[in-house]
PDB file of the backbone (N, CA, C, O) and the ligand in Angstrom, with CONECT records:
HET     ZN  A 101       1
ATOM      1  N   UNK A   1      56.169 170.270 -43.165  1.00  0.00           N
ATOM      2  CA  UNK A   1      54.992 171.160 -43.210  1.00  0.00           C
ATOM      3  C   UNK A   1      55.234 172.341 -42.279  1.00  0.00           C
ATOM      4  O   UNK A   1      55.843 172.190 -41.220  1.00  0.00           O
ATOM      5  N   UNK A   2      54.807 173.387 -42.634  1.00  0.00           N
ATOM      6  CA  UNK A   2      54.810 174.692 -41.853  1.00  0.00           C
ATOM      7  C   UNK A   2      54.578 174.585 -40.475  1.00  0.00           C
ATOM      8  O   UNK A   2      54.689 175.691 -39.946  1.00  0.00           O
ATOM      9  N   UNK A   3      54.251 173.531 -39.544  1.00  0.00           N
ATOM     10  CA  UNK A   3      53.553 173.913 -38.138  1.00  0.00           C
ATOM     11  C   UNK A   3      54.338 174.627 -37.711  1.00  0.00           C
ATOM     12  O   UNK A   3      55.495 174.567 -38.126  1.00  0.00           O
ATOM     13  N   UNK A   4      53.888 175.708 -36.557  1.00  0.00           N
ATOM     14  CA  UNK A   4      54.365 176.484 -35.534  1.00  0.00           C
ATOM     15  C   UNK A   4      53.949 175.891 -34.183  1.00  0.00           C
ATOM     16  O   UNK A   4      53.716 174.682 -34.178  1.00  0.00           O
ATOM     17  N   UNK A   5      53.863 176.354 -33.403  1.00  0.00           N
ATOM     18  CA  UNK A   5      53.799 176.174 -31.671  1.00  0.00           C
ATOM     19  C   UNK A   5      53.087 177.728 -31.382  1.00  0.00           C
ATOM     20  O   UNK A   5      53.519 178.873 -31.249  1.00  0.00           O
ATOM     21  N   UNK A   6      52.108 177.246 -31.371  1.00  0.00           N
ATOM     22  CA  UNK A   6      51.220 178.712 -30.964  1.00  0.00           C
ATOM     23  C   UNK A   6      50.835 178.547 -29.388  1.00  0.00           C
ATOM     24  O   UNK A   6      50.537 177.495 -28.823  1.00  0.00           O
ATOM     25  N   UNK A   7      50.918 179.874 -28.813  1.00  0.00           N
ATOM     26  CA  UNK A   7      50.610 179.621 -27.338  1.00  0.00           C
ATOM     27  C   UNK A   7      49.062 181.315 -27.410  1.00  0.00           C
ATOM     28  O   UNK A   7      49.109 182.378 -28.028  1.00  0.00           O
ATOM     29  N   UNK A   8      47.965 180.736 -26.473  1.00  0.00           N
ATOM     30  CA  UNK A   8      47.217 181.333 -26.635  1.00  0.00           C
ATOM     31  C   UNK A   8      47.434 182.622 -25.264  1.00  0.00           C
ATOM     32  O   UNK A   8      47.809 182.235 -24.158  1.00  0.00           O
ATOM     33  N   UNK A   9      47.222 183.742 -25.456  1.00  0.00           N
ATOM     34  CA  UNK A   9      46.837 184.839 -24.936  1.00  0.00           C
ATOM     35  C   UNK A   9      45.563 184.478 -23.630  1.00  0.00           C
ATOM     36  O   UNK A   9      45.437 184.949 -22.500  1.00  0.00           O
ATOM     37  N   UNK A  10      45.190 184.004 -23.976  1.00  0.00           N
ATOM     38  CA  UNK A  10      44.102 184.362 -22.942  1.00  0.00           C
ATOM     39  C   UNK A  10      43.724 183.028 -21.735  1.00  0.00           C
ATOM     40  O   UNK A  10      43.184 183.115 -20.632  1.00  0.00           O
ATOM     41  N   UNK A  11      44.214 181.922 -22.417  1.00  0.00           N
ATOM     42  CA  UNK A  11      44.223 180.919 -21.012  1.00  0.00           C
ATOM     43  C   UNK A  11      45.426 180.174 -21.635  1.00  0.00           C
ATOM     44  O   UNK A  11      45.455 178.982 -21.327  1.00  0.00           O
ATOM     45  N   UNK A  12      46.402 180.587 -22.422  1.00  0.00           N
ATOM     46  CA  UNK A  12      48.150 180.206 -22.600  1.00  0.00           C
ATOM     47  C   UNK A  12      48.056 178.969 -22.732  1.00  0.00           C
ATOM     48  O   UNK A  12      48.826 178.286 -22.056  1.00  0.00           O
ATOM     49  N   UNK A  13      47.106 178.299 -23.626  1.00  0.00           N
ATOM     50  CA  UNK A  13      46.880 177.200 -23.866  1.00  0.00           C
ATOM     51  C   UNK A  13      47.954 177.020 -25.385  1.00  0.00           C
ATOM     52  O   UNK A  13      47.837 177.630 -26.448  1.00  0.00           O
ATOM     53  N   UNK A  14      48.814 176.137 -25.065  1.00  0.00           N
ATOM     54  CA  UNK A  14      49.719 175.893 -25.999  1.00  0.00           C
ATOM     55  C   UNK A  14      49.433 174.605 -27.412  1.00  0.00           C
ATOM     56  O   UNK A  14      49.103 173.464 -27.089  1.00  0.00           O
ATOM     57  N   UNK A  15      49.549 174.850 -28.400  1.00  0.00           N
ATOM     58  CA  UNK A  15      49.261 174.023 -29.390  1.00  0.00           C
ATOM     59  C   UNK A  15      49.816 174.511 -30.545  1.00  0.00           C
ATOM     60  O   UNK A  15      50.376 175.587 -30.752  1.00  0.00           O
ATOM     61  N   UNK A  16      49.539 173.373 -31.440  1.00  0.00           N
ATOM     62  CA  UNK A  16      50.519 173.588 -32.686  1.00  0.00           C
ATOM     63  C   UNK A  16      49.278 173.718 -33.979  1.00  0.00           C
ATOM     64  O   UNK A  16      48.376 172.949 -34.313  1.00  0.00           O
ATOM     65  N   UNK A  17      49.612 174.745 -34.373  1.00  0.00           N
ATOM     66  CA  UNK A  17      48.847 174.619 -36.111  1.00  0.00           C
ATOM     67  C   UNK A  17      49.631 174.498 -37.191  1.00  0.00           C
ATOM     68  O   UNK A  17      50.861 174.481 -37.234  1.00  0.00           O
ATOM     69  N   UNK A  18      48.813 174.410 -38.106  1.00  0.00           N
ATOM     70  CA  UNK A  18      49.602 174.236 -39.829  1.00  0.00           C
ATOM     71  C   UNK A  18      49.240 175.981 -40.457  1.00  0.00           C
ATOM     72  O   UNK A  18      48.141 176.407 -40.813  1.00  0.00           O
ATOM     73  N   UNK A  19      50.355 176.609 -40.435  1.00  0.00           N
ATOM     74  CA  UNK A  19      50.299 178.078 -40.783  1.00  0.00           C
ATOM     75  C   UNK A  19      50.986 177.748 -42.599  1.00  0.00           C
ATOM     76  O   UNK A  19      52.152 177.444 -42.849  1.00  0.00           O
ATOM     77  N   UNK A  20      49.985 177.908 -43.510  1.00  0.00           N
ATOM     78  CA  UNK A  20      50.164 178.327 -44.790  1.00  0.00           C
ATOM     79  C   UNK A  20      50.761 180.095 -44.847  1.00  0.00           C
ATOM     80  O   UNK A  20      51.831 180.236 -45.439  1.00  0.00           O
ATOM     81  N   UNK A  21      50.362 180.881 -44.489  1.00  0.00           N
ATOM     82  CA  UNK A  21      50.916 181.702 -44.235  1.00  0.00           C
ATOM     83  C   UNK A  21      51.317 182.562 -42.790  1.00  0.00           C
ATOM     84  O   UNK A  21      50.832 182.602 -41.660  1.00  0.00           O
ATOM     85  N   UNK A  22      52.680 183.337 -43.595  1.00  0.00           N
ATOM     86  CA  UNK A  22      53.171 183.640 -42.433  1.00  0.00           C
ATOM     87  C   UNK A  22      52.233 184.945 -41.370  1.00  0.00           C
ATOM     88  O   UNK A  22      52.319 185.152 -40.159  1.00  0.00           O
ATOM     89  N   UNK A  23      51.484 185.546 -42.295  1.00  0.00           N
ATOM     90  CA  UNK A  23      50.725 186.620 -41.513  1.00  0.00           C
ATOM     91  C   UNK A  23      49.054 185.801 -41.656  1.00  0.00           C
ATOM     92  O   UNK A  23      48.007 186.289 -42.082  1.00  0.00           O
ATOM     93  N   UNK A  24      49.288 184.600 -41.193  1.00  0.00           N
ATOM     94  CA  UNK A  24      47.758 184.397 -41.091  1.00  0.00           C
ATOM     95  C   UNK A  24      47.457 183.924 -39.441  1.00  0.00           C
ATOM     96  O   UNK A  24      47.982 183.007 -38.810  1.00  0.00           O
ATOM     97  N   UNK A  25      46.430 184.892 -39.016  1.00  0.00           N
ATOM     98  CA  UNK A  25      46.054 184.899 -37.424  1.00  0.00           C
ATOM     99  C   UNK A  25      45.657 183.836 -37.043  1.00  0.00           C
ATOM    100  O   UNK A  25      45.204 183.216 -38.005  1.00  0.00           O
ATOM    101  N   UNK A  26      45.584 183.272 -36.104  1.00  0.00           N
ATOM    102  CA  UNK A  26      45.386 181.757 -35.752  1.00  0.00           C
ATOM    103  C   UNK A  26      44.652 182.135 -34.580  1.00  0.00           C
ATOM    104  O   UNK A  26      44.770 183.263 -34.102  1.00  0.00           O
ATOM    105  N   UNK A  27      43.915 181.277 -34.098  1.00  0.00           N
ATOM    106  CA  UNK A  27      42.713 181.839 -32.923  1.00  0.00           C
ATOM    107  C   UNK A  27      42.690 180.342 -32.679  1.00  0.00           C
ATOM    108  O   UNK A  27      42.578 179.388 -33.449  1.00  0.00           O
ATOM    109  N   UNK A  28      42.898 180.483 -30.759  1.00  0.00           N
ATOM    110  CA  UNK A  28      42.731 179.607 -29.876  1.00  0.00           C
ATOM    111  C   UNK A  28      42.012 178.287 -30.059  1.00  0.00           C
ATOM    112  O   UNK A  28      40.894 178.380 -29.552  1.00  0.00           O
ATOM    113  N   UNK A  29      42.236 177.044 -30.613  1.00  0.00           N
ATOM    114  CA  UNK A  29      40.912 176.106 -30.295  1.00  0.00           C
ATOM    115  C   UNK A  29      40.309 175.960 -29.274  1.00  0.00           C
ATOM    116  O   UNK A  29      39.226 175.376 -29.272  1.00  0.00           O
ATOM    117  N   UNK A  30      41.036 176.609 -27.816  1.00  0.00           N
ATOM    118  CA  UNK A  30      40.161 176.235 -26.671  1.00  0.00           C
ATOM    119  C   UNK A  30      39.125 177.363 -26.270  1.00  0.00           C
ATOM    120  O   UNK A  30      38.068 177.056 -25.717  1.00  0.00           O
ATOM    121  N   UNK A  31      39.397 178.452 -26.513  1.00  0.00           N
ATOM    122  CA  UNK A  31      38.498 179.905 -25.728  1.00  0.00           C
ATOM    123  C   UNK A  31      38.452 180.541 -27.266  1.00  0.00           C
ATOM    124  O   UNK A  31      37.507 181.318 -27.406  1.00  0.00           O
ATOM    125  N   UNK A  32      39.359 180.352 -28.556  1.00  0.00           N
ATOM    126  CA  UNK A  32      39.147 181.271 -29.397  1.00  0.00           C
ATOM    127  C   UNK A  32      39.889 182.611 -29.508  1.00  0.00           C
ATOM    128  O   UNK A  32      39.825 183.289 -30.534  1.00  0.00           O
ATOM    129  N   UNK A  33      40.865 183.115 -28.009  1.00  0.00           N
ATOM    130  CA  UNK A  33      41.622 183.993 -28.450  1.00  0.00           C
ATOM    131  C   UNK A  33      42.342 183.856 -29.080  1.00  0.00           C
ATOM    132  O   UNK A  33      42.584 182.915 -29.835  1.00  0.00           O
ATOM    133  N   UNK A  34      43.113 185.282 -28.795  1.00  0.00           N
ATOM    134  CA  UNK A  34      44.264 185.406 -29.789  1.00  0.00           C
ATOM    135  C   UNK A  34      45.441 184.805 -29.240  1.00  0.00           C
ATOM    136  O   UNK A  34      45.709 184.745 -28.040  1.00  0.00           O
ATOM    137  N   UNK A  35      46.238 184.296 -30.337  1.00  0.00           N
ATOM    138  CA  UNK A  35      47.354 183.747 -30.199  1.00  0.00           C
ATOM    139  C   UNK A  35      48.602 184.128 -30.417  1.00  0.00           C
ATOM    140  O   UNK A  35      48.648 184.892 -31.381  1.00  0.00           O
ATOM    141  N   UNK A  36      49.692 183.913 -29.911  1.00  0.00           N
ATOM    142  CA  UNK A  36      51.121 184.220 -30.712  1.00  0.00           C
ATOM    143  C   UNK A  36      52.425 183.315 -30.436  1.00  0.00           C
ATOM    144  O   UNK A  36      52.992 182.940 -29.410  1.00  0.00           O
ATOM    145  N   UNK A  37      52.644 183.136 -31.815  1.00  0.00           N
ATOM    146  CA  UNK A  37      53.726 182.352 -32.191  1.00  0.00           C
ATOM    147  C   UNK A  37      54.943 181.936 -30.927  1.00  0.00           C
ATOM    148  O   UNK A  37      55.448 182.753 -30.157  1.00  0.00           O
ATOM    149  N   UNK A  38      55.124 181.007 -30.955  1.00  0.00           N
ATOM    150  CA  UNK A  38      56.368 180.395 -30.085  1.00  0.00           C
ATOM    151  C   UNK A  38      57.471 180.509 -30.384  1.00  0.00           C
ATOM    152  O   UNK A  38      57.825 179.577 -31.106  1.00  0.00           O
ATOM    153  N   UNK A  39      58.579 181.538 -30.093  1.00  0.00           N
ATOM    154  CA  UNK A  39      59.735 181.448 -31.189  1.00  0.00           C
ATOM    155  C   UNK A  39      60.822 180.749 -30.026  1.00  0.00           C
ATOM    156  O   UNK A  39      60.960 181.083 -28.850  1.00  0.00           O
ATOM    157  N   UNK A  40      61.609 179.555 -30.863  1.00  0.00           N
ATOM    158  CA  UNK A  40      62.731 179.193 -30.224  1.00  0.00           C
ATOM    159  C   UNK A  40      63.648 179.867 -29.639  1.00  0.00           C
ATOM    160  O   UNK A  40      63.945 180.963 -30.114  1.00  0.00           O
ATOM    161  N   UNK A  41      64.206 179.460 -28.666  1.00  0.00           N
ATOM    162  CA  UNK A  41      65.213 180.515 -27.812  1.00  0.00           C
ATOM    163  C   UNK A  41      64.419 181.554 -27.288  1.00  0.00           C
ATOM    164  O   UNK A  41      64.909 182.482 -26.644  1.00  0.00           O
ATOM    165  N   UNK A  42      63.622 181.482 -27.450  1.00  0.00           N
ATOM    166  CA  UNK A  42      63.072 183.418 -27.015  1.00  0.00           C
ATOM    167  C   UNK A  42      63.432 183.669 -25.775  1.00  0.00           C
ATOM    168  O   UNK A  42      63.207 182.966 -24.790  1.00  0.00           O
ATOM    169  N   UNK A  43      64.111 184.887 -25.836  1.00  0.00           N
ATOM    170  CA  UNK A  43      65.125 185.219 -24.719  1.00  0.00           C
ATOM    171  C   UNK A  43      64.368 186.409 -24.534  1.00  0.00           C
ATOM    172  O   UNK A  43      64.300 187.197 -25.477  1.00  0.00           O
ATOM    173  N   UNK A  44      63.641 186.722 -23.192  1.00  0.00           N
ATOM    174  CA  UNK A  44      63.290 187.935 -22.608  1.00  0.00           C
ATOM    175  C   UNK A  44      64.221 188.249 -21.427  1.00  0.00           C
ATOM    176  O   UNK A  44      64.894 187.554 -20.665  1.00  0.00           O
ATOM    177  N   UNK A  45      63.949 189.846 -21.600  1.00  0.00           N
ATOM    178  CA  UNK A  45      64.751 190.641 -21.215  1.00  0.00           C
ATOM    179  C   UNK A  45      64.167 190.447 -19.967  1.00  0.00           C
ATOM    180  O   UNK A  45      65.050 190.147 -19.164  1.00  0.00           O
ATOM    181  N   UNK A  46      62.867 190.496 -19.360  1.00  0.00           N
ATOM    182  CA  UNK A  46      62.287 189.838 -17.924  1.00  0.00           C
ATOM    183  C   UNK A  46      61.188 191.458 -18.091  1.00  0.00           C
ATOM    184  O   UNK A  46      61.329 192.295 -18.983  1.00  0.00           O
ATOM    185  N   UNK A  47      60.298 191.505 -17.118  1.00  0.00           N
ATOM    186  CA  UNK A  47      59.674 192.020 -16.823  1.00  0.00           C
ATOM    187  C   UNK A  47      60.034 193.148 -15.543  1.00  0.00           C
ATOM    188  O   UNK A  47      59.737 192.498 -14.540  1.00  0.00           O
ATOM    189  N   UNK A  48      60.404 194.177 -15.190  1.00  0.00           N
ATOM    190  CA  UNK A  48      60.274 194.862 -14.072  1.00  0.00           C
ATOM    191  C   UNK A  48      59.013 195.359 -13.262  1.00  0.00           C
ATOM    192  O   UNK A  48      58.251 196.028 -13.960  1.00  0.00           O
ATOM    193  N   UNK A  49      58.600 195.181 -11.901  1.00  0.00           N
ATOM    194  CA  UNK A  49      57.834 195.418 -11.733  1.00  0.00           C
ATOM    195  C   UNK A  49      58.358 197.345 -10.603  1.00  0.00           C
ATOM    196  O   UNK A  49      59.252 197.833  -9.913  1.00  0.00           O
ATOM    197  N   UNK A  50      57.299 197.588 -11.058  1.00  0.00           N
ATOM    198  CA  UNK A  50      57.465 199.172 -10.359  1.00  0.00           C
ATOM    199  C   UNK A  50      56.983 199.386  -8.775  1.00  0.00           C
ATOM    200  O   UNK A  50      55.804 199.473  -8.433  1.00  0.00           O
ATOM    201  N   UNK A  51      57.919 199.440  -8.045  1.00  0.00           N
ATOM    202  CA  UNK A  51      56.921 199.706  -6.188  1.00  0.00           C
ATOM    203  C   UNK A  51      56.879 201.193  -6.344  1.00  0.00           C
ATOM    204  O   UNK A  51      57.500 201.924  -7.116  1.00  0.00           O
ATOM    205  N   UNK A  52      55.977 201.466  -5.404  1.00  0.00           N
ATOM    206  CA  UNK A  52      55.511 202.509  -5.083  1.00  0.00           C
ATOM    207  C   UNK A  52      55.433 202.846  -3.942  1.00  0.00           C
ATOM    208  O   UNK A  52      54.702 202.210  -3.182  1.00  0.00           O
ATOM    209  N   UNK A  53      56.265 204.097  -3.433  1.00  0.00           N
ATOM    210  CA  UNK A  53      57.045 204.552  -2.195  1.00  0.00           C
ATOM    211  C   UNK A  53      55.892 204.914  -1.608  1.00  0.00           C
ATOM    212  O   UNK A  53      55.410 206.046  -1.650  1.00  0.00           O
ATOM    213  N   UNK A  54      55.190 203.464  -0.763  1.00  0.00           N
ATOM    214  CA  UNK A  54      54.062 203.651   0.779  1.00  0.00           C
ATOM    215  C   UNK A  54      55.179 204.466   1.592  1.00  0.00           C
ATOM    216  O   UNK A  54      56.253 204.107   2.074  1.00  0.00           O
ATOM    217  N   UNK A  55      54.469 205.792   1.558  1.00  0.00           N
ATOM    218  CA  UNK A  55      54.837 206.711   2.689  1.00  0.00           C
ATOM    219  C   UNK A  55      53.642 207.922   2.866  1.00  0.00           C
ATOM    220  O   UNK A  55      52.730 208.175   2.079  1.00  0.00           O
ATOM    221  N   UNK A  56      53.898 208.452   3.909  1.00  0.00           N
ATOM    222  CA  UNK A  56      52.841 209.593   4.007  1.00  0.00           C
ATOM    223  C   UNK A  56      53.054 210.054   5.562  1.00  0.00           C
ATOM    224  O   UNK A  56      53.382 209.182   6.367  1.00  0.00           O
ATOM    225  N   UNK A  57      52.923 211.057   5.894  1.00  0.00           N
ATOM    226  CA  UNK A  57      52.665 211.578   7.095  1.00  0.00           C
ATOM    227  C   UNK A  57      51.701 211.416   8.009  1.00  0.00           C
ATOM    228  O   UNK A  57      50.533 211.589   7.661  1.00  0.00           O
ATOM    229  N   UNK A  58      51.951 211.129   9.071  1.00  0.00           N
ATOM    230  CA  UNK A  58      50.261 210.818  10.092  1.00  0.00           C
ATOM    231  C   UNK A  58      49.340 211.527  10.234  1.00  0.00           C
ATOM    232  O   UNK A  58      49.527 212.467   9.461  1.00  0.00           O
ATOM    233  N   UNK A  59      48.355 211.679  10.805  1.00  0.00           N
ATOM    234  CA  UNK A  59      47.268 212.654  11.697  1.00  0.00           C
ATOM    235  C   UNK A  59      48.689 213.382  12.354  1.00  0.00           C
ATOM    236  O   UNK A  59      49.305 212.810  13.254  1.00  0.00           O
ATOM    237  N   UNK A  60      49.034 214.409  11.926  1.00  0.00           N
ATOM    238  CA  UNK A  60      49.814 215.142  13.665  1.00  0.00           C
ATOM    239  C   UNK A  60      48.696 216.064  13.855  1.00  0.00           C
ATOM    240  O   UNK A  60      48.041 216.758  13.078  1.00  0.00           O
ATOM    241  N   UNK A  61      48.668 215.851  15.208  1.00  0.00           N
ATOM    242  CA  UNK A  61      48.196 216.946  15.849  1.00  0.00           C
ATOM    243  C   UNK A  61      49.003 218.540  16.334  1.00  0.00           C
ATOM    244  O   UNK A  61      50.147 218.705  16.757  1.00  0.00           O
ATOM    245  N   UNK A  62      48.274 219.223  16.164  1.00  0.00           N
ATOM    246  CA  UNK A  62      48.575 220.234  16.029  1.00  0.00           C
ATOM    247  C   UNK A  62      48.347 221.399  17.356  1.00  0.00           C
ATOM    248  O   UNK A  62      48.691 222.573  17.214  1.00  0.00           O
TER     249      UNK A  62
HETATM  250 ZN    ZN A 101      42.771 180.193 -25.274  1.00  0.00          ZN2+
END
């Protein structure tokens, strides 16, 4: 049977449905969001996070 491994968006609550089709949206049994598919291997590239150069000049007095 078709099941997938759906993991939910909004509290990543993981579960499996019976998807008859491939573009049919599946919504959370626990909160009702949205969901998306679990794909094997899924290999991410990772996330970068961006810093931001804390700098600035003091009070100088003048
Ligand atoms: Zn959820």
């Amino acid at each position: 049977m078709p099941i997938f491994d759906f993991v939910c968006s909004e509290c990543d609550k993981e579960f499996e449905d019976l998807v008859l089709r491939p573009d049919e949206e599946v919504k959370c049994p626990t909160c009702g969001g949205r969901t998306r598919k679990r794909m094997s291997a899924f290999a991410a590239p990772g996330s970068g996070g961006h810093t931001a150069p804390a700098g600035g000049c003091g009070p100088g007095g003048g």
